[in-house]
N, C-alpha and C positions, 0 to 999 in steps of 0.2 A: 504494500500500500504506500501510496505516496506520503508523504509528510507535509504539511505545506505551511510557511512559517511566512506570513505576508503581516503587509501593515495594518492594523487593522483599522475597519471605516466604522469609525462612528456615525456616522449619519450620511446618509444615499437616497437615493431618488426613486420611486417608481414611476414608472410613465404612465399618463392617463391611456396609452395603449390598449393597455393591462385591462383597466373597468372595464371597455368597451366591447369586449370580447362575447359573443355567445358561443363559445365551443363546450362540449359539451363534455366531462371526463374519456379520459383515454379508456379504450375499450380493451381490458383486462381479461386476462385468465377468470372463470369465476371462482374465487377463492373463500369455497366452503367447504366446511370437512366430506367425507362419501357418505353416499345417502344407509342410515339408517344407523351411521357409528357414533360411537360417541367418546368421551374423554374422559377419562377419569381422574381426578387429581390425587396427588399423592396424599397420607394420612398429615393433618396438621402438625406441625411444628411450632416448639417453644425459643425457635432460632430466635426470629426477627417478627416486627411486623410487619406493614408492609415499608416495600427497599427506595431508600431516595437517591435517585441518577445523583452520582459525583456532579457537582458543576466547579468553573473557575471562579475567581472572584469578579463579582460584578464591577461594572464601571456604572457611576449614575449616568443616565440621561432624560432628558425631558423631552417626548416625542410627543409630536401631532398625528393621536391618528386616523387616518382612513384606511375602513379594517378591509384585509384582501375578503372575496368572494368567500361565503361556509366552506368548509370542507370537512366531512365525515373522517377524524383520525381512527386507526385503529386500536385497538390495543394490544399491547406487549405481554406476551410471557415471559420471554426469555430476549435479554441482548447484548452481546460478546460487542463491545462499543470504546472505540481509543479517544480519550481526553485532554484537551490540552494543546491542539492546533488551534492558529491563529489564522483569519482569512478575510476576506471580502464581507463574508454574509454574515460574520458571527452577532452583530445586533436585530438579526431578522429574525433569532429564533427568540420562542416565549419557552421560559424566559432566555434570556442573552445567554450561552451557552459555551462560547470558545468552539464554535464548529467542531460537535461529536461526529466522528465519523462511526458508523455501524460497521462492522465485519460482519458477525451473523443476528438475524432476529426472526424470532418467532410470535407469531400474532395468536390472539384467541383465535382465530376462525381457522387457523390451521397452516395459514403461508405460510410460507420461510423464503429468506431473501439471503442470499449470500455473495458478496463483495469478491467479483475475481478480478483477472488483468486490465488495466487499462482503466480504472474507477468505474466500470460495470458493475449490473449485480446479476445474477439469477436465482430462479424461483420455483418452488415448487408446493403444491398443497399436499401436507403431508396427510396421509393415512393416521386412524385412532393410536395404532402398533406402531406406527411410527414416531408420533407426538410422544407416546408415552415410552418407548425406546430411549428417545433422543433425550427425557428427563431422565430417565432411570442411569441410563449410563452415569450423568454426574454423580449423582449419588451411588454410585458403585466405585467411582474414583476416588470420594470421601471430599466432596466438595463441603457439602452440610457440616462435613468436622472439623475444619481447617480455624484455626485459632488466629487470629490477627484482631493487633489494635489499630491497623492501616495509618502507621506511623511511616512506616518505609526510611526504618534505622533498626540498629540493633536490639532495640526493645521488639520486633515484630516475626513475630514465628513464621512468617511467608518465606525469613530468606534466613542464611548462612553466609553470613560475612566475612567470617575464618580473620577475624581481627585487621579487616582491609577497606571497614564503612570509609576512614578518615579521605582514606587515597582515594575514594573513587565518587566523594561525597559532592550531590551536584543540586544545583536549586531549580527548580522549574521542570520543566520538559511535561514527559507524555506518560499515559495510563494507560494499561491495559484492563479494562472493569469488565466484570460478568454480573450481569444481573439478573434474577429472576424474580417473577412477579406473579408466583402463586399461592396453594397455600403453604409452602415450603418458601418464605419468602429472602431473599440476601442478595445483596450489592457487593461487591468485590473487588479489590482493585490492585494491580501489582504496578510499581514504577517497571518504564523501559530499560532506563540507566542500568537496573540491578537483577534482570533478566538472569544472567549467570550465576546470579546468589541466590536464586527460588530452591525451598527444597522439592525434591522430588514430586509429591504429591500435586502440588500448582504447577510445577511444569507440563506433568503427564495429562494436566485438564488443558491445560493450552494446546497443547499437541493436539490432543484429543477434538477441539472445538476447530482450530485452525486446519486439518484435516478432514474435516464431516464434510461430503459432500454425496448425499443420497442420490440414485439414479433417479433421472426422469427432470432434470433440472432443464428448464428451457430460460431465453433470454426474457429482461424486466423492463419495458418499457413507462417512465415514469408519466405520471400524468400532473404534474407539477417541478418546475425548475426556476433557481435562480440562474439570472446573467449577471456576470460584475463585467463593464467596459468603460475600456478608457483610450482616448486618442494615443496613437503610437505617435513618438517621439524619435523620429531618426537618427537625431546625435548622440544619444543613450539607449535607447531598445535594438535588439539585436534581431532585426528585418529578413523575412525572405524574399528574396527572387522576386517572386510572382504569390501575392496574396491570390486567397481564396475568396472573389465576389461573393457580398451578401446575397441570400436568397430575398428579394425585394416583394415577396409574400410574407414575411414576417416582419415582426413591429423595427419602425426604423431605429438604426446604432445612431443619428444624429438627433441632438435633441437641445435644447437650452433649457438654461436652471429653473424653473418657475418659481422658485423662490430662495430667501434669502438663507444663511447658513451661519452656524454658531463656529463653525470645524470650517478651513479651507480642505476638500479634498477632493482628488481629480477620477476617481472611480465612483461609478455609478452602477446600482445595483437595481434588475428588473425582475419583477414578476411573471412569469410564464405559468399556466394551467390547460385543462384540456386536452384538445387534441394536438391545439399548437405546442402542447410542451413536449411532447415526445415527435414531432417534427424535426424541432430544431435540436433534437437531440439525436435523432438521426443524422442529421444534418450535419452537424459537428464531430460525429466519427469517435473522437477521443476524448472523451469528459474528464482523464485524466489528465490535466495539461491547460496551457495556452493556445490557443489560434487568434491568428492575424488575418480578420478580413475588410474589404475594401467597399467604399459604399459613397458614390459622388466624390469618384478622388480622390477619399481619403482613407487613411488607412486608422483601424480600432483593434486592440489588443481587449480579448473576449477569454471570459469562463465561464464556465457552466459549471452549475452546484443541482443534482440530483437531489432533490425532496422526498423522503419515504414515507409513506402511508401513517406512520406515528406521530412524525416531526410537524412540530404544531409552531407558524411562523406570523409574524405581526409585518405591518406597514409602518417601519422603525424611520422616517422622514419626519424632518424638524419644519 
């Protein structure tokens, strides 16, 4: 998975594009369990109760809003989720969140969406035997028994330090968290830094989730995307050849401020749903990365941020 360590935008634009739209959501897999199965949760637990997503520290801001279009989130059971990137979009999520990237997640209705090459995901609706596999295993690994104070030093029975916390001791960075949200409920989180220091047990669950890839997985076409863009700069951005023309069926890269700004910043972040969202995600080929395309002459440095059926986003414009 990519890492993406950007500046981050405090306040960004949506385009009135966006409102005006009548598309209709992208037309999905139907993801419900098979007919006549069912789930069974595991026996209650005196672990936790229910688990709260690690978040970074917030930053205040005072935002104006005008709220995007409803959107039906899902719910989460389960989601192997890395904390701690910095990005374009990170004040568009409710609440402000440090752009979570998902690895794997599992929904009540049975989906599972899993993150491969290229900032892709694939999906699949699993089976009763299979939901309940896919829990059972952690608990066979000894996820449920694992003791931490999610200190991430040598007070935390996650890792073995072997008297080397000092040398290798680092401030910041990234999380690897496991969360589940049933009635077996825990959040979990190992730093990246000290990967090498996990005892065995959190390792073998890592492996274990980083590995799971059930048959039957087909491509995820999202039905919601952010764009963060901003005019390329010749004598500092590193340009190709021959940009890729805008598809000029999609909302235009040019646009002026409509209003005034607390923050000077040159990235602008749009709202994409619908059908047009998995268009221009098409469109765009690689979601993991930059592309340079061209529109009246001029040339715009574009990302795309895939939205997943959980991730619940505000219209973060001052």
């Amino acid at each position: 998975m990519k890492k993406t360590s950007l500046i981050p935008i405090l306040v960004c634009i949506i385009l009135a594009s966006c409102n005006g739209q009548s598309n209709t959501p992208t037309a999905l897999l139907p993801f419900t369990p098979e007919p006549g199965s069912t789930i069974t949760a595991s026996p209650p637990s005196t672990l936790t109760s229910t688990p709260t997503r690690i978040q970074p520290t917030k930053r205040p801001i005072t935002p104006t809003f005008t709220p995007f279009p409803p959107y039906d989130n899902k719910g989460v059971i389960f989601d192997y989720y890395v904390v701690g990137n910095l990005a374009d979009f990170m004040e568009f999520f409710d609440p402000p969140s440090g752009n979570i990237i998902t690895r794997l997640v599992l929904y009540d209705d049975g989906q599972l969406l899993i993150a491969v090459a290229g900032g892709t995901y694939k999906q699949k609706v699993l089976s009763s035997d299979e939901f309940k596999s896919f829990l059972s295993e952690l608990e066979i690994l000894g996820f449920y028994s694992l003791e931490s104070n999610q200190k991430h030093n040598p007070t935390d029975d996650l890792y073995n330090f072997e008297g080397k916390y000092e040398e290798v001791k680092v401030i910041g960075g990234l999380k690897y968290c496991i969360l589940v949200d049933a009635d077996r409920a825990r959040n979990l989180c190992v730093h990246e830094s000290y990967l090498q220091f996990l005892i065995p047990e959190i390792k073998n669950i890592l492996q274990y989730l980083d590995e799971y890839k059930p048959a039957g997985m087909t491509p995820y076409y999202p039905d919601r995307i952010f764009l963060s863009i901003r005019a390329a700069d010749p004598s500092s951005d590193t340009l190709p050849a021959a940009a890729t023309p805008w598809n000029e069926n999609f909302p235009s890269l040019e646009f002026s401020h409509p209003s005034k700004y607390v923050f000077d910043v040159f990235t602008t972040t749009m709202y994409i749903d619908g059908d047009m969202a998995k268009e221009i995600y098409i469109f765009f080929e690689n979601p993991d990365g930059s592309r340079v395309f061209t529109q009246n002459g001029k040339e715009y440095i574009v990302n795309i941020r895939i939205l997943l059926p959980h991730e619940k986003v505000i219209n973060a414009y001052q």
